[in-house]
N, C-alpha and C positions, 0 to 999 in steps of 0.2 A: 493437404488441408486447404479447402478454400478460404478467400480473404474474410468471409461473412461469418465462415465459424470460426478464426483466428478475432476476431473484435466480440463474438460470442463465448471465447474464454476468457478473453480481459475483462468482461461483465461480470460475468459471474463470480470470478476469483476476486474481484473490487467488492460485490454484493457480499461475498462469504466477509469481507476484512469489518463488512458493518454491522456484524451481527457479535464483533467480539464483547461489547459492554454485559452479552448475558453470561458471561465466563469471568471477566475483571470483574465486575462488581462484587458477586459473593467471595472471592480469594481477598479482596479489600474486606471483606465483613470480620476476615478469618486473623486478618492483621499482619499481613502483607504488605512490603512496600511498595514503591512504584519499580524500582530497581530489582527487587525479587520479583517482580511479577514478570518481568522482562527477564528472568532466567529462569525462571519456570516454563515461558513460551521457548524459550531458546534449548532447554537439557530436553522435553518431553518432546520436541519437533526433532530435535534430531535423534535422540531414540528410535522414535516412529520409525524416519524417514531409513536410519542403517536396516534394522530391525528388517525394514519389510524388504528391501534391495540385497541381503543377506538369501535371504529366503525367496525370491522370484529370480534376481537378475543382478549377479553378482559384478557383471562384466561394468556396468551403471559405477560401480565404485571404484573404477579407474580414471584417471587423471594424471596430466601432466605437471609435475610439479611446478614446472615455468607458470603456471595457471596460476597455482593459487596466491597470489595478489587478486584476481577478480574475485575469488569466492570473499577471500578476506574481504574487500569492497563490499560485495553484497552485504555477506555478514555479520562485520563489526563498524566497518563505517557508515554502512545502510542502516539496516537492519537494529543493532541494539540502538547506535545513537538516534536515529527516528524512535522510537520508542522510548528514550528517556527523556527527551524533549518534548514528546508528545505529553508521555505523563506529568514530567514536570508542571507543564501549563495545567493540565488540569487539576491538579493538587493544588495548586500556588494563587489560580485565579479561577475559571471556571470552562466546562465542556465546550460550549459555543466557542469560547475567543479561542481554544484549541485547535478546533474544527477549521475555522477561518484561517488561522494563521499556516496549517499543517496542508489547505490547499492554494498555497501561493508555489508548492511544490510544483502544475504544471507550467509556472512560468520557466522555474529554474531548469525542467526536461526540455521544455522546447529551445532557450536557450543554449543551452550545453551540447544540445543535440546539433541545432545549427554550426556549430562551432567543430564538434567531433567529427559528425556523422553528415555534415552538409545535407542537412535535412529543409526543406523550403518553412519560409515563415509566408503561408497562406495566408489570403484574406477568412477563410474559412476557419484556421486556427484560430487567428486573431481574437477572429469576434467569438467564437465557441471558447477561448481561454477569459477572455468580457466577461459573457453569461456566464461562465463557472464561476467564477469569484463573485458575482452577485448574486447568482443564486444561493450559491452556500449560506452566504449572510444572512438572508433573508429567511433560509430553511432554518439556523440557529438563533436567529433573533436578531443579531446586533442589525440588521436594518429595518424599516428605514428610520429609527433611533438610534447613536450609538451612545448606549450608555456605560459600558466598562470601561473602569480606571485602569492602563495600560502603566506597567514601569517598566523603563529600558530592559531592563535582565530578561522579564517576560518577552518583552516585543525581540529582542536578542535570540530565546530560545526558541521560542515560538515562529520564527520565519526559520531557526536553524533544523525542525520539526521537516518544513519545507522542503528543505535544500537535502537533507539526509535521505529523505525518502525519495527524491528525484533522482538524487544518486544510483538508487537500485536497476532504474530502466537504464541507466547509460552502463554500468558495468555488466546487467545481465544480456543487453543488446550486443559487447563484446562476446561473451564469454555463450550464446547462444549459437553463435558459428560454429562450434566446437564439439559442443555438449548438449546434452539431450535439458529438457525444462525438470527431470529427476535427479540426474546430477547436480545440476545449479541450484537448486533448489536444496537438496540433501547437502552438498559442501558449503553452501551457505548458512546453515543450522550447524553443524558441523564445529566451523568458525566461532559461530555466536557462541555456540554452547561452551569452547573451550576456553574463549575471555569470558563468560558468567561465571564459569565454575569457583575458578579463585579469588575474584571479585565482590560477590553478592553478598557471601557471609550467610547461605542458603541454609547450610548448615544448623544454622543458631537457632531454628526453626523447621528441627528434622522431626519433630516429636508429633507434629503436627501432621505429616503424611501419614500418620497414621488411623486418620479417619477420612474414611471413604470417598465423604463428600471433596474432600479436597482433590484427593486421585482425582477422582471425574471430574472435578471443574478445570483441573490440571492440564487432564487427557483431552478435554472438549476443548480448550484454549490450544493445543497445541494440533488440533487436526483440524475440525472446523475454518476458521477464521485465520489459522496460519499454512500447514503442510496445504491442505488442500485450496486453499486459496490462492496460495504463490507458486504451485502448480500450475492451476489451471490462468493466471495472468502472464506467468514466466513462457508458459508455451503457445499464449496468442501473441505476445512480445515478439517474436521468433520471427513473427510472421507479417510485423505491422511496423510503422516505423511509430518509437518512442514516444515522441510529441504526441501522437493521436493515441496510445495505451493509455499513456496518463490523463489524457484529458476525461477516457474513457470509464478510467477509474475513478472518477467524481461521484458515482451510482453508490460510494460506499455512505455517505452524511445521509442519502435519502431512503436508503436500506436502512440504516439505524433508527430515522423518524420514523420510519414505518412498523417497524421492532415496537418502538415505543408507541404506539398508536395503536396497533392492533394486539399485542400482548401486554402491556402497563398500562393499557386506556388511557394514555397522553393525549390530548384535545389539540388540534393541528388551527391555527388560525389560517384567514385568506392569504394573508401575509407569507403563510408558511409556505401553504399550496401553492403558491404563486414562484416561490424559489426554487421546489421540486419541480416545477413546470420549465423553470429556466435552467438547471442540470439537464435534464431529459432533452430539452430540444437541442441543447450542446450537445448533447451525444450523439443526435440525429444529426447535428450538423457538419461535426468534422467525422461520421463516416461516412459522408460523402464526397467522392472522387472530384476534386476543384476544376473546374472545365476545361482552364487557360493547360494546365499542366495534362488533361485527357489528349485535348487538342494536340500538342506537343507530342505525346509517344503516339498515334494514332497515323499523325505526318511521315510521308515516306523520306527518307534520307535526302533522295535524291532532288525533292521538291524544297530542299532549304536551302 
């Protein structure tokens, strides 16, 4: 797989993650909490995910026990805790200040990345991790007014939204040497799914799968916007270094405005357009090869 289509499945799998509000909203209509909604995506993605590797390519469901510490990673210290922190905030305060706080997440990738994976902190990052943080703002509102009442607890959960979901690129970037983007991907629901099961109290609200609509909003939550989403990121990841996946996965805040613009005829001010312009050119920014570092592997050995 070349480097173009490996940054062309981080897009995509980010795209799918912003289209989840047409699947959470009506499970919230149903009376759902944020917590059950978070093992809903976690029991129905891993059904999917055995279900289908049962039936194609059973060898996919092998693993070295020594492993699963990364799947755990991915999915119970990624994966559920990004998701109840994420919902948290927006139950407690509002979607934007969610949004915002839930992409301070590529600072904490590149970070950790530097640190793990001796990853370069680019001039090219830098400014493309800039742009994303103020784009997003400006895409959800809070710039260039900030008017939301912030309380510690929230601003606590909400950078920990962050950090949990940055997590995922640093455990699956291990755990990709190893195993295919369907493994890691499938033992990471896996995970999730067996801390939801006795946790969520899903149960108390079994009577309710019994109409249709819910299966489907269920089944769409858990293939759409998750199985097939962290597929298609988990195996441009493989192939990219971490910092630049996530930065990459920014295209998810202007996916969702766009959801809302073109299917709920949301009205997009200058303002807004101006923040999706500042995403976008970050994404054209750090996937471009930084020169000083081209120059360097291009240099013959023996000229240094």
């Amino acid at each position: 797989m070349s480097v173009k289509q490996a940054y062309l499945y981080a897009v995509l799998g980010a795209a799918l993650w912003g289209i989840i509000g047409l699947f959470v909203q009506p499970l919230y209509s149903y009376g759902f909490t944020a917590w059950e909604i978070v093992a809903i995506r976690a029991i129905f993605s891993a059904l999917l995910l055995v279900g289908y590797l049962i039936i194609t390519n059973r060898k996919m469901l092998r693993i070295h026990i020594r492993d699963l510490p990364l799947f755990i990673g991915t999915g119970i210290i990624s994966i559920v805790f990004f998701n109840w922190c994420f919902f948290t905030v927006i139950d407690q305060s509002n979607l934007s200040l969610a949004v915002v706080l839930l992409y301070t997440g590529p600072f904490f990738v590149t970070l950790l990345s530097r640190i793990f994976f001796k990853e370069w902190l680019t001039p090219n990052k830098v400014t493309a991790l800039v742009l994303t943080i103020i784009g997003c703002a400006f895409v959800v509102g809070l710039l260039p007014s900030f008017n939301t009442v912030i309380t510690p607890y929230i601003l606590l959960v909400g950078i920990g939204s962050g950090f949990f979901y940055a997590l995922y690129s640093i455990f699956a970037k291990v755990s990709s040497k190893r195993y295919s983007s369907m493994t890691i991907t499938t033992y990471s629901f896996i995970c999730a799914a067996m801390f939801m099961i006795p946790t969520s109290g899903l149960w108390n609200k079994a009577h309710l799968f019994a109409q249709i609509d819910v299966v489907g909003y269920g089944l769409g939550l858990a293939f759409f916007p998750t199985v097939l989403a962290y597929l298609l990121y988990t195996r441009g990841l493989a192939e990219i270094e971490s910092s630049r996946a996530s930065i990459l996965s920014t295209i998810e805040p202007v996916v969702a405005i766009g959801i809302g613009f073109l299917i709920f005829k949301d009205q997009l001010s200058l303002i807004q357009w101006f923040g999706v312009a500042l995403v976008l050119f970050s994404i054209f920014l750090v996937s471009k090869p930084d020169k000083a570092r081209s120059i360097k592997k291009q240099t013959p050995k023996h000229a240094v």
